[in-house]
C-alpha positions in Angstrom: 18.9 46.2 -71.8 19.9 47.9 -68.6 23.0 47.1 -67.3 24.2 49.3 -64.3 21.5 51.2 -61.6 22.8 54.3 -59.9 21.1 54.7 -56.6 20.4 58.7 -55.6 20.1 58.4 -51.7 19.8 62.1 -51.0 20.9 63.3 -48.8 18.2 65.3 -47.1 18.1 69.0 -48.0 20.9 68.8 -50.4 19.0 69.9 -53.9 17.4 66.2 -53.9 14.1 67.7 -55.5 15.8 70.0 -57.8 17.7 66.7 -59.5 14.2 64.4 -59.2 12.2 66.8 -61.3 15.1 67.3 -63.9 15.1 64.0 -64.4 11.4 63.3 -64.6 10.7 66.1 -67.4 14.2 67.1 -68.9 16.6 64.1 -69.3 17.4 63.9 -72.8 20.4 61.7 -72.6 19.4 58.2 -73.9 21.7 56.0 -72.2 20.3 56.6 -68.7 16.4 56.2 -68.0 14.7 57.3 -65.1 11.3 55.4 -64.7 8.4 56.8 -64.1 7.1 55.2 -60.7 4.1 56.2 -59.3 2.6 53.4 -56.5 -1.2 54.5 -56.3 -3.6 56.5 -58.1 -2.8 59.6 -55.5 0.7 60.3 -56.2 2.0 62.5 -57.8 5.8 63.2 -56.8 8.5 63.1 -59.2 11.0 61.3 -56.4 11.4 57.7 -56.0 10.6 57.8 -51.8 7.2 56.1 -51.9 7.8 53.5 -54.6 10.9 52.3 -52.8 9.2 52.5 -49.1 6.2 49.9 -50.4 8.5 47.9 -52.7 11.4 46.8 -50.3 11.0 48.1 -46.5 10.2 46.0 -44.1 7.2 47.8 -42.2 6.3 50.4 -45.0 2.9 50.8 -43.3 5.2 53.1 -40.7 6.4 55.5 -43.7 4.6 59.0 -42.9 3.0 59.9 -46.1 1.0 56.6 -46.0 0.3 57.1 -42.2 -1.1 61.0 -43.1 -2.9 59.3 -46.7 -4.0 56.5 -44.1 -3.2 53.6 -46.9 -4.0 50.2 -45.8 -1.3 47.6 -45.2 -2.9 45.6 -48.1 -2.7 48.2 -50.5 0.3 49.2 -49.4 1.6 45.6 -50.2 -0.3 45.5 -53.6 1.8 48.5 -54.6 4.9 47.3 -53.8 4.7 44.3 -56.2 3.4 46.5 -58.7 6.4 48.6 -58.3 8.5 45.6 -58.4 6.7 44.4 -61.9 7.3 47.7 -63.1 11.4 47.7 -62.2 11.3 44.1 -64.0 9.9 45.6 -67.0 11.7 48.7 -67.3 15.2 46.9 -66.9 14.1 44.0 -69.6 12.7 46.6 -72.7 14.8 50.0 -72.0 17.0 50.5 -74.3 19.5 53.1 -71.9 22.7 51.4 -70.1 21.7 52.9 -67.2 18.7 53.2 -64.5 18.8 55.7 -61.9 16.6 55.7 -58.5 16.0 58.3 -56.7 14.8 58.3 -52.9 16.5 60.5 -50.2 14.1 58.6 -48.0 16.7 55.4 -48.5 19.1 57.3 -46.5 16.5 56.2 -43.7 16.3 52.8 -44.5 18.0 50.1 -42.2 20.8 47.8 -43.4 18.4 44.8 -44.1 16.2 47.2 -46.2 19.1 48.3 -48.3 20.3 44.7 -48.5 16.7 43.7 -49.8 17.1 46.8 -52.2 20.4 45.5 -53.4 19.4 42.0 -54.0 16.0 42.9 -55.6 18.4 45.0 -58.5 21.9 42.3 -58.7 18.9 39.6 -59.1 18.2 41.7 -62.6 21.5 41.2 -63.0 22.4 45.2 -62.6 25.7 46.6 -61.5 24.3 48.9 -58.3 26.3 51.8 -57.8 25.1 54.8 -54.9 25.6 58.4 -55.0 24.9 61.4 -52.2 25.5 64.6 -51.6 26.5 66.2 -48.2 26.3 70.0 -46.9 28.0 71.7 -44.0 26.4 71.1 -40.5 24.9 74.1 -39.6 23.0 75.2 -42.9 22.0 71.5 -42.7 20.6 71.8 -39.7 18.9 75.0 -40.4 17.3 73.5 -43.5 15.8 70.4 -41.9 14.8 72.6 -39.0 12.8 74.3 -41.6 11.4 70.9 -43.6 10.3 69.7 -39.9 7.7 72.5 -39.5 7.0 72.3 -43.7 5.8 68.2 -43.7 6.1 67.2 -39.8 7.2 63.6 -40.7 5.8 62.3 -37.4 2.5 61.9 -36.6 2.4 61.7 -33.0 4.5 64.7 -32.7 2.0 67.2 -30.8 4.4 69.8 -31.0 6.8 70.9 -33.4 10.1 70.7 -32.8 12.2 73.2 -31.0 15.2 75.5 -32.8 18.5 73.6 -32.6 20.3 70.4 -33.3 18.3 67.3 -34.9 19.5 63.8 -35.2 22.5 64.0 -37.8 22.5 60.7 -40.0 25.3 60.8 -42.6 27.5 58.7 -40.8 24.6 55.9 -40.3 23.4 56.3 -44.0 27.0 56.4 -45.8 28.3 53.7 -43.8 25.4 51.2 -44.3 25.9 52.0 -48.4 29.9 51.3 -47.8 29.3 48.2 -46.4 26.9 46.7 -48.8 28.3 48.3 -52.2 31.8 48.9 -51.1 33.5 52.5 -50.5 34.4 52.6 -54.1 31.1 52.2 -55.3 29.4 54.8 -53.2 30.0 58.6 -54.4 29.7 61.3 -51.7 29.6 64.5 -52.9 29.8 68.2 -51.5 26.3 70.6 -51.6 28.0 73.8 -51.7 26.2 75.5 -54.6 29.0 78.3 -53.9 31.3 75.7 -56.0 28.5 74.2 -58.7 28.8 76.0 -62.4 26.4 78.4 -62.1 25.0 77.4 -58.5 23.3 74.5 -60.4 23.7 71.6 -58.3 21.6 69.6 -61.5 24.5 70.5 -63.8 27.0 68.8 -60.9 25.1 65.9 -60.6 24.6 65.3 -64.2 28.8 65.5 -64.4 29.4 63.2 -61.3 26.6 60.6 -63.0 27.8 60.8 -66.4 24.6 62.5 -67.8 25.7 64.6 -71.0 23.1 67.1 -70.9 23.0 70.7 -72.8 19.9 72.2 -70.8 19.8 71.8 -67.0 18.4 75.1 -65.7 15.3 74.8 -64.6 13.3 76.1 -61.2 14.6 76.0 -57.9 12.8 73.5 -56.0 11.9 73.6 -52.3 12.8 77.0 -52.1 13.2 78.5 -48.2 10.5 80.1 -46.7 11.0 83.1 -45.0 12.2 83.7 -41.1 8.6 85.4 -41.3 6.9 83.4 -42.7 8.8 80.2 -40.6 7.8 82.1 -37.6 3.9 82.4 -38.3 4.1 78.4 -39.6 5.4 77.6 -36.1 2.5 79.4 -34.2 0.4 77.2 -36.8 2.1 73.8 -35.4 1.9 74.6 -32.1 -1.8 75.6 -31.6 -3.4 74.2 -34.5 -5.3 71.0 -35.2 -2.0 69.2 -35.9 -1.0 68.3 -39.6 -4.2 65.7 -40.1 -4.9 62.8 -42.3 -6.2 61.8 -45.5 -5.0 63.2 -49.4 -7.4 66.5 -49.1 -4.8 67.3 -45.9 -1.8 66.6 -47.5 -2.8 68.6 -50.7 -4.3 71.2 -48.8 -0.9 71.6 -46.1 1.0 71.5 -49.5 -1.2 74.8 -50.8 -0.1 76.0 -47.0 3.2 75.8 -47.8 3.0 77.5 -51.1 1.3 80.6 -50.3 3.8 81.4 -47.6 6.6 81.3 -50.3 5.2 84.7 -50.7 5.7 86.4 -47.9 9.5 87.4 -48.8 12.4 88.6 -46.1 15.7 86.9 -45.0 16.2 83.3 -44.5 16.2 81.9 -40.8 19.9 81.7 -39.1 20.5 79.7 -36.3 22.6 81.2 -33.3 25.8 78.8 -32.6 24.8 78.2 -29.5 22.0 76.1 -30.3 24.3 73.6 -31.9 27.1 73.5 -29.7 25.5 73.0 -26.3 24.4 69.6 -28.3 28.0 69.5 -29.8 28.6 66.0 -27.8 25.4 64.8 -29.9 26.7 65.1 -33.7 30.6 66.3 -33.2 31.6 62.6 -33.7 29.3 61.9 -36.7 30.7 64.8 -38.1 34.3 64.1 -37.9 33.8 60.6 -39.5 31.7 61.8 -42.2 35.0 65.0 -42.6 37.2 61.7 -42.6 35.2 59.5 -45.1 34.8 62.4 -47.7 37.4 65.2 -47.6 35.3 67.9 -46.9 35.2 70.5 -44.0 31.7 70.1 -42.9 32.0 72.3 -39.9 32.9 76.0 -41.9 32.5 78.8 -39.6 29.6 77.5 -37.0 29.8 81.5 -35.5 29.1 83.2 -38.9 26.1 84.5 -38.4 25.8 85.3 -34.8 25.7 89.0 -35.4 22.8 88.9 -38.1 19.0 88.9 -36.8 19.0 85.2 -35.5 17.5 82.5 -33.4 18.9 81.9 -30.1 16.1 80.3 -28.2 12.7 78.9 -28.7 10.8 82.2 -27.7 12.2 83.9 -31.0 10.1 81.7 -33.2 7.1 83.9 -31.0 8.4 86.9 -32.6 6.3 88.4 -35.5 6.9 91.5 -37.4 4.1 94.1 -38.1 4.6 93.4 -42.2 4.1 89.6 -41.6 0.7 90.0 -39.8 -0.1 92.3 -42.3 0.2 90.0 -44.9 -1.2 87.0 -43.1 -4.5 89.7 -42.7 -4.5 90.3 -46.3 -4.4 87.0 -46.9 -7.4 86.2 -45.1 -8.9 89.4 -46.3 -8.9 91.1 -42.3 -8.5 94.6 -42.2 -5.0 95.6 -41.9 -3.7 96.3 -38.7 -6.3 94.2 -37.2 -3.4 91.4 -36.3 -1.0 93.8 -35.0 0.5 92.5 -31.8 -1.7 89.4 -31.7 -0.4 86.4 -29.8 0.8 83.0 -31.2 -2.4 81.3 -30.5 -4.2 84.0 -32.2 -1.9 83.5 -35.0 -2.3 80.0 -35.5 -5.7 80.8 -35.3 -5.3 83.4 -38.0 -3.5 80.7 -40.0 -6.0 78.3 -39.8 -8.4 80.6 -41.5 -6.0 80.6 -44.1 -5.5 77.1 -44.5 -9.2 76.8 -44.8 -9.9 79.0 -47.3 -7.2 77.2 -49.5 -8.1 73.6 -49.1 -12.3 75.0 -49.7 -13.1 73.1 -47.2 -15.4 76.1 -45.5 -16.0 79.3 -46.7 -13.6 82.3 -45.9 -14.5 83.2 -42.5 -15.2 87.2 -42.5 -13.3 89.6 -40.9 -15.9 90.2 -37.9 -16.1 87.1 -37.5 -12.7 86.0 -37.4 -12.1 89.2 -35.0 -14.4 88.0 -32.1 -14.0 84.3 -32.2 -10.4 83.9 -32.5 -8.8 87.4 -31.0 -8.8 88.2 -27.2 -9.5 91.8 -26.1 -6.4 93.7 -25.8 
C-alpha cells in the first residue's frame, strides 16, 4: 500500500514534459508508481494537469483545455470523481511506497485548491511531499514567451501577447506549497541543464526523488521552435481566426505546432531591455524566490544583446527569405512567390497550412492562394 505522494508542481518550462513522459512509459523502479490518469475519452497527455483541474479545483470549467474542448460543467464534474475513484484505488492495491503526481498546472492553483489537494491525499492517509524546479529569469521568460503563442492559454485573448516580461509566479506558487506542507517538505530545484549529468534533467529528477533508474535518455520534449518559425506563428495569432474550439482544433493546432519544428535556425533571444523597463514588476519576486532557494536566478540579463535579437514588437514582423520559402513549400506555392509578403498575408499563408493538416479542406492551390490572400505588390 502506498504510503508517501510526491507532488511534481512544475514549474512551467522547466523540462516538466520531458519527466511526465519518462514516467508514463519508462519507470521501472517498483517502489514508486505513477498512475495512469486520463479524465475523458479525449485525452491523451501523459501529465497529470487535467485530472487534477476536474478532481479538486474549485471552478475547473475555467481551465483552458476544457474551455477550447468546450466540456460541459457536468462532465467536467463526472470526471473528477472518477479521477478521485481512480486515486482511492491506485493508493489501496499498488504495491510501490510511493505515488507521484504530476501537474505544472498546480503551480496555478490557489491556496484553497492545494489545501483541497492536500486533504484529498492525508485522508488516504499519505505522507504529501512537493517538488519544483526553477530556471533563471530571462530564459524563463523567453520560453513561456514562446509557450504563449504555441497553446494561447486564454481564450479571450484576441491578440497574442507582445515580446517581454510575463507575470512571474514562483514566489506565489512556492510560498502557497511552504505554507501548507512546510519548507522542509517542499524541494525547489535549479533547471540549468548546464549542471544535469548529461543535460538530462530526467536523470536529476529521478536522484532528487529517489527513483533508481539505469535508462533515462529518452526524447527531448517540447523542443523550441525556431526565431523563424516563432516569427511566422505570431503573424498566424495576430490575423488568423484565433486558436478555436473543439478536439479537431486542439489536435489540428497541435499538428501546427509540429510541422514548424521543422523549419530549423537559432532560438529567439530577448533584448534586456524588454525585461528591465518592467524590472519593478518581477525584481521583488525574484529576489525572494534567490532567498528561498540559493540560486542566482538573475545570471547575466545582457548576455545576449549583441546576437540577432528581439527588442520591440515590430521584430516579430521580420521574416527571412528561407522561412517564406519554406512556409511556400509547405503549402506547395511556387517558391519565391511569398517573398516580401506582409504579416497578414502570412497568416494567411499559414492558415493554408493549418488547413491542409487538420483535412479539414482540401489544399488550396497555388493560384488560388496567390489571388485571394496576396495583395498586388
Amino acid at each position: 500500500m502506498i504510503k508517501q505522494c510526491i507532488l511534481h508542481f512544475g514549474m512551467p518550462k522547466t523540462g516538466t514534459t520531458s519527466i511526465q513522459r519518462f514516467l508514463y512509459h519508462n519507470l521501472t523502479d517498483r517502489r514508486f508508481c505513477y498512475p495512469a490518469l486520463r479524465p475523458g475519452r479525449n485525452s491523451s497527455d501523459n501529465c497529470h494537469n487535467r485530472a487534477m483541474v476536474c478532481a479538486f479545483r474549485s471552478a475547473p470549467e475555467k481551465y483552458h483545455a476544457h474551455a477550447k474542448g468546450q466540456l460541459t460543467g457536468k462532465a467536467i464534474r463526472q470526471q473528477g470523481a472518477e479521477v478521485r475513484e481512480q486515486l482511492r484505488s491506485e493508493v489501496r492495491d499498488s504495491t510501490a511506497h510511493t505515488l507521484i503526481l504530476s501537474a505544472e498546472d498546480l503551480s496555478w492553483f490557489p491556496p484553497a485548491d492545494i489545501g483541497t489537494v492536500a486533504a484529498f491525499l492525508r485522508g488516504l492517509d499519505l505522507d504529501v511531499k512537493a517538488m519544483a524546479f526553477v530556471r533563471r529569469f530571462k530564459r524563463d521568460q523567453e520560453s513561456r514567451f514562446q509557450q504563449s503563442l504555441r497553446e494561447p492559454g486564454n481564450l479571450e485573448m484576441s491578440k497574442p501577447r507582445s515580446p517581454g516580461f510575463l507575470p512571474f509566479n514562483y514566489r506565489n506558487a512556492i510560498s502557497r506549497f511552504d505554507d501548507l506542507l512546510g519548507p522542509t517538505n517542499v524541494a525547489v530545484l535549479e533547471f540549468d541543464p548546464r549542471k544535469f549529468s548529461g543535460g538530462c534533467v530526467v536523470k536529476y529528477f529521478c536522484q532528487a526523488a529517489g527513483i533508481a533508474q539505469k535508462e533515462t535518455a529518452g526524447d527531448i520534449a517540447n523542443e523550441s521552435l525556431s526565431a523563424e518559425a516563432l516569427n511566422l506563428l505570431y503573424a498566424y495569432r495576430l490575423y488568423g481566426p484565433g486558436y478555436g474550439q473543439g478536439w479537431k482544433a486542439l489536435r489540428a493546432n497541435s499538428l501546427l505546432i509540429d510541422k514548424l519544428q521543422e523549419l530549423k535556425g537559432p532560438r529567439l533571444f530577448f533584448h534586456s531591455s524588454l525585461l528591465t523597463k518592467a524590472e519593478d514588476k518581477w525584481r521583488a519576486d525574484l529576489e525572494w524566490t534567490m532567498q528561498r532557494t540559493g540560486f542566482d536566478l538573475l545570471g547575466n540579463i545582457y548576455e545576449d544583446d549583441e546576437k540577432p535579437c528581439v527588442r520591440r514588437e515590430e521584430d516579430m514582423h521580420c521574416f527571412t527569405p528561407e522561412s517564406l520559402d519554406w512556409l511556400a513549400h509547405a503549402i506547395d506555392v511556387r517558391a519565391g512567390k511569398l517573398r516580401n509578403a506582409r504579416s497578414e498575408e502570412v497568416a494567411a499563408a499559414m492558415g493554408a497550412l493549418y488547413r491542409k493538416l487538420a483535412h479539414r479542406t482540401p489544399l488550396v492551390r497555388a493560384r488560388d492562394f496567390l489571388r485571394n490572400c496576396l495583395s498586388p505588390k
